[in-house]
N, C-alpha and C positions, 0 to 999 in steps of 0.2 A: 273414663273420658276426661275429667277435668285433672286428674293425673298424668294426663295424656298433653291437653291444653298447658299446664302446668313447665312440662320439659320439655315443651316446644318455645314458652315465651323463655326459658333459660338460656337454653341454647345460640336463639337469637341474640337477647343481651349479652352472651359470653361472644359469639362473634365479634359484635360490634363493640365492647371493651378491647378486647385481645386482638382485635384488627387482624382476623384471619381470613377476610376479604380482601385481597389486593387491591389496590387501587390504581389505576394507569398511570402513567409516568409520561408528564409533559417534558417533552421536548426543548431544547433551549434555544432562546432565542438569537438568530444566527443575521452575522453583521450584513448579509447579501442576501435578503430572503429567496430569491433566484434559485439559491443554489441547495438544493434537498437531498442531493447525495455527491458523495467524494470517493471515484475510482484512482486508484494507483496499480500501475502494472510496471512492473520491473522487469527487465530485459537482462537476464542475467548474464555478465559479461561484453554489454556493450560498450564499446567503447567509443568514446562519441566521433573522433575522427574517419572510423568504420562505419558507422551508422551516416555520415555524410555520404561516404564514397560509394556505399551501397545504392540499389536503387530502391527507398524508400516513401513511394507514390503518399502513402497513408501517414506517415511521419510527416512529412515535405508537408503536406495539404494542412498539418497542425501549425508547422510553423507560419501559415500564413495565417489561420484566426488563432493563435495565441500568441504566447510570450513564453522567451526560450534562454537559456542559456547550454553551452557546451561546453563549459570550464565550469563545471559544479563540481563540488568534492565529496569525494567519500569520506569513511573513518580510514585512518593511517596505516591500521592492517588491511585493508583493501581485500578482505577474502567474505567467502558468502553470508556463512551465517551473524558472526556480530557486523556484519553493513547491514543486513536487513535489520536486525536488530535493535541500532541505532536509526533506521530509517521511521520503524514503526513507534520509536519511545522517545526519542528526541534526545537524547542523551549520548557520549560515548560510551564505549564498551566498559571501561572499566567505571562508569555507573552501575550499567544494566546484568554485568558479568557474567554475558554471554560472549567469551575471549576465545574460544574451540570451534571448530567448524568440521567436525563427527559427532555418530553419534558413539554416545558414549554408556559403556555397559554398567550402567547406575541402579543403584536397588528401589531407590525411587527416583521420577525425575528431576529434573531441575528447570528454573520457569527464570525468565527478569524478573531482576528488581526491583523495577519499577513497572508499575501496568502498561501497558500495547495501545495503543490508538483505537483498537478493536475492543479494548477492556475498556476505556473511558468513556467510547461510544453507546459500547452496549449497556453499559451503566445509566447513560441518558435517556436511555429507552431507544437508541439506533437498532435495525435488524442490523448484525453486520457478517461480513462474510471474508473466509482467507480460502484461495485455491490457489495451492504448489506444486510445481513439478519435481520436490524434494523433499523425501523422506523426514530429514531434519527440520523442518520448517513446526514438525510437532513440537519443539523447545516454545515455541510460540502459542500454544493451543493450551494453553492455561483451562481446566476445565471450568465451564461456567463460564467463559469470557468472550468468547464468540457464536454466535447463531449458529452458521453452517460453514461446515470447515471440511475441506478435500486437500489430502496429502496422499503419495502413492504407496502401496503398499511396500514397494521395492525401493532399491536406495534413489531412485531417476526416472520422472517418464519422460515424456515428449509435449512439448506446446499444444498438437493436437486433444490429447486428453486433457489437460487442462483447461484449454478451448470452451471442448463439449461440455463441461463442467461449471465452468462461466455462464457460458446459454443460457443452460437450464435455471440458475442459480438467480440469474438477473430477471427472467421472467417469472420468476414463480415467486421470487420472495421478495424482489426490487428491495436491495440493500442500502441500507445510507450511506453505511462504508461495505469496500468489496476492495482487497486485496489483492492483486494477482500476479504470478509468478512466474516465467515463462523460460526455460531451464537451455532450451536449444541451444542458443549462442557461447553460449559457455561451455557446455558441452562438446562440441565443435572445436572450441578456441583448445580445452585442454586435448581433444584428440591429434585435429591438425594444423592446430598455431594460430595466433592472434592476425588478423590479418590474410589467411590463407585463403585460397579459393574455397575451399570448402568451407571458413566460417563466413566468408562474403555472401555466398547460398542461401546459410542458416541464417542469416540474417533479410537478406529478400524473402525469405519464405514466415519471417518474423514478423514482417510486415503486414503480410495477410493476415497474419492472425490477430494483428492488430484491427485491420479493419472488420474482423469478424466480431470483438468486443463490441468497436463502437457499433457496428448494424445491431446487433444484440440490444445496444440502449435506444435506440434507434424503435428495435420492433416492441419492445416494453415502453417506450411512449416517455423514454426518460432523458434525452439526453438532450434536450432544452433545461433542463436541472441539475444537470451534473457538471461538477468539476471532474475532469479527466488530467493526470498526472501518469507524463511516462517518463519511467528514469533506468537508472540500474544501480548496482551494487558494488561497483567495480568494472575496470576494464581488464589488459594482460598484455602480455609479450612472451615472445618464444609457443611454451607450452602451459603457461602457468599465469599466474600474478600475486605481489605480494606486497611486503609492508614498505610505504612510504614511497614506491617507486612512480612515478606523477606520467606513465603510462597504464598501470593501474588504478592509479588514485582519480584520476578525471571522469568524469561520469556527463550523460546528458540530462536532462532537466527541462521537459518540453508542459507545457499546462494550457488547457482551452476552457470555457466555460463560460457560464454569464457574468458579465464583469472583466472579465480580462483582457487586457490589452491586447491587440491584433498586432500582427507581425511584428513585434517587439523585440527585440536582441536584451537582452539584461545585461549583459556586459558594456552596455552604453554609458550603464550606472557605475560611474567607477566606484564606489565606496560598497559595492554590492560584490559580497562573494556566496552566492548559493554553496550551502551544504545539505547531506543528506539530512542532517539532523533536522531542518527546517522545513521538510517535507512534513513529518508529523505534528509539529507547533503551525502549520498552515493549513492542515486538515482541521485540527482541531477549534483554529481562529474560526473557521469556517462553518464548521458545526454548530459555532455557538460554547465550545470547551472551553474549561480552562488552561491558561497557559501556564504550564506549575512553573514555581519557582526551582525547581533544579533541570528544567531544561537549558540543553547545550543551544538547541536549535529555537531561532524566532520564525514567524510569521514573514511572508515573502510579499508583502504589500503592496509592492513596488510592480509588482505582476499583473495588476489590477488598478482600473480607471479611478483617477482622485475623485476623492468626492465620495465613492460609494460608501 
């Protein structure tokens, strides 16, 4: 028995020396306490002139409680995977050197160079969450660096599954950061053209799903505390979209949340050029992150009421 007593009081002190009790990870303190969680949904292929002419009821209602611009830029290659890339690291591509947008038959993967919005978060102790309607989007799925991650099995699904996947996601583990991806419009644009009736469609029906996020934050009891940020990654022309061409390179840039200015145009600001990069160093301001010294992108301040 006292052999017994003995490597019980050991064990203990070897515990509490070698700290193999975790101990919770407070959270950092964030400049708009308001604001407890930061969704971004990217409309793959929007391009903002399109997202105008559409009829988007759920959008339109953003822009009147937020602050918006539709002259934000992407990165110069204007194609999917290094725009999100840069969108989620703040950096350009050839920081993060994620330059390819397939996947690619590698013997192991290959991750950025620098950590994900989702890496820094969940680093702080955030739950955080990525859900893509693209295969590829696992370039980003660093393991260990995000909570709950949904990518399709197949190279493409549909907004709807990504949707139902959001749902669930936001009510069960109410994320700080949440991700999401929404593949339709781009899809469309490369089948039947930028602009076509049938991406006009895919784009009104983009809308819904939009307003299925917000009801989502809505029936989780969160969205008095979130920032919501909807953008894209790129726009197109013809069949396609590519590098440098400033019908792909424009993007939209819409943001609601506690704190932020109501119907606001951001191009009012002339010295203000939103890029994608700024989306991630805005998240991050927000969170309470820090803002590394080799981000491309700053904080979007100006989005947001002075004073706060």
């Amino acid at each position: 028995m006292k052999y017994l007593r003995r490597l019980a009081w050991f064990l203990v002190t070897a515990v509490a020396i070698f700290g193999q009790v975790p101990s919770p990870v407070a959270q950092p303190q964030r400049p708009i306490p308001a604001i407890e969680h930061v969704v971004i949904i990217s409309i793959d292929g929007l391009r903002p002139d399109k997202a105008l002419q559409a009829n988007m009821p759920t959008l339109r209602a953003m822009l009147k409680e937020g602050a918006y611009s539709f002259w934000a830029k992407t990165t110069a290659v204007s194609i999917t995977l290094p725009s999100h890339t840069s969108m989620v690291t703040g950096v350009n591509p050839r920081k993060h050197g994620i330059e390819w947008n397939v996947d690619l038959p590698l013997s192991k993967p290959v991750y950025p160079k620098v950590p994900t919005l989702m890496e820094m978060a969940t680093r702080a102790g955030y739950v955080t969450a990525m859900i893509a309607g693209k295969d590829k989007f696992d370039t980003l799925n660093k393991p260990g660096t995000i909570t709950r991650v949904f990518t399709p099995t197949k190279a493409t699904t549909n907004n709807d599954e990504v949707v139902a996947v959001a749902e669930k996601i936001i009510a069960a583990d109410r994320p700080g950061v949440t991700f999401i991806h929404l593949p339709d419009v781009d899809v469309a644009g490369h089948q039947k053209g930028w602009g076509s009736p049938e991406q006009l469609a895919a784009i009104e029906r983009t809308d819904s799903h939009l307003a299925r996020i917000l009801a989502a934050l809505d029936g989780a009891g969160l969205r008095a505390s979130t920032f919501v940020l909807v953008t894209a990654d790129h726009g197109g022309a013809g069949l396609t979209h590519g590098p440098d061409d400033a019908r792909s390179r424009h993007i939209p840039w819409v943001v609601v949340g506690p704190g932020v200015r109501k119907n606001c145009d951001l191009t009012q600001i002339e010295a203000l050029e939103v890029r994608t990069e700024d989306t991630c160093a805005t998240a991050c301001w927000l969170l309470g992150l820090p803002q590394m010294p080799y981000f491309d992108g700053k904080p979007v301040r100006q989005a947001f009421t002075p004073g706060l």
